[in-house]
N, C-alpha and C positions, 0 to 999 in steps of 0.2 A: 171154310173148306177144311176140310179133315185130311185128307193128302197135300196139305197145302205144302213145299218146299222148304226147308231155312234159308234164313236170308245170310249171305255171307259175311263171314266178319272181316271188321275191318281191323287196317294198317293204321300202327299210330308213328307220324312222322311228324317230329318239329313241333309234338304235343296235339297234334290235329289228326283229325281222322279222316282215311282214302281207302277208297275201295279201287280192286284192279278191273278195267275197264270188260274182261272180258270176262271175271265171276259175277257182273251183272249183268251179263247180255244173258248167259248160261242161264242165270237165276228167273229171268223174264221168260224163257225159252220154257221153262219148267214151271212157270205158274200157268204159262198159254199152256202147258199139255194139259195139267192140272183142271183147270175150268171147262176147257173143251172133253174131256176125257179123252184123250185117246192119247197120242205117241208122235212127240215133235223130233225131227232130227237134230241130234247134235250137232252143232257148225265152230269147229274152231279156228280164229283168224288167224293169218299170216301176218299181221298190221304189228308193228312194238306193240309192249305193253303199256298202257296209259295209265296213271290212277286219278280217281276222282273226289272231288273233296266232298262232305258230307252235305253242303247245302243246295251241291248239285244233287245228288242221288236223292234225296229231300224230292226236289222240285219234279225228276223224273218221275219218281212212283205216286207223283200225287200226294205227299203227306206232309205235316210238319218235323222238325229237326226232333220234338219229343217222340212221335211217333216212330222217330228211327232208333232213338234211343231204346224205345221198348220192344224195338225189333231184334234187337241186339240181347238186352238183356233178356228177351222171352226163350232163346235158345238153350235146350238143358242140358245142366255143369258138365256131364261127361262127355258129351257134344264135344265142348268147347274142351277140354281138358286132352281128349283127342287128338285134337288137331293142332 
């Protein structure tokens, strides 16, 4: 996909890496608009924030722990220097 989303970066805590529970529901939200073309609604919860550890979000999208790695690093520097 050529609209495809960035995948959010992660939190590094205690040397491990978490993602916050709700920059990947967002991120899900915006690959479904992505594929379907069209315009999903934003929905922000009211729930805490949760974070998730890498070999869950892994198991979520379907991919292995490398393939998050390069999800990660695929994002370009100014991207990331950005935020």
């Amino acid at each position: 996909m050529s609209n495809e989303p960035n995948f959010p970066l992660p939190i590094r805590m205690r040397g491990r890496l978490f993602w916050r529970r709700t920059e990947l529901e967002l991120y899900k939200h915006k690959l479904m608009a992505a594929a379907l073309g069209a315009t999903i609604p934003e929905t922000i919860s009211d729930r805490i924030e949760t974070f998730v550890p890498a070999d869950q979000v892994a198991r979520e999208f379907g991919f292995g722990r490398r393939t998050l790695g390069r999800r990660i690093a695929g994002r370009p520097a100014a991207e990331v220097a950005a935020e």
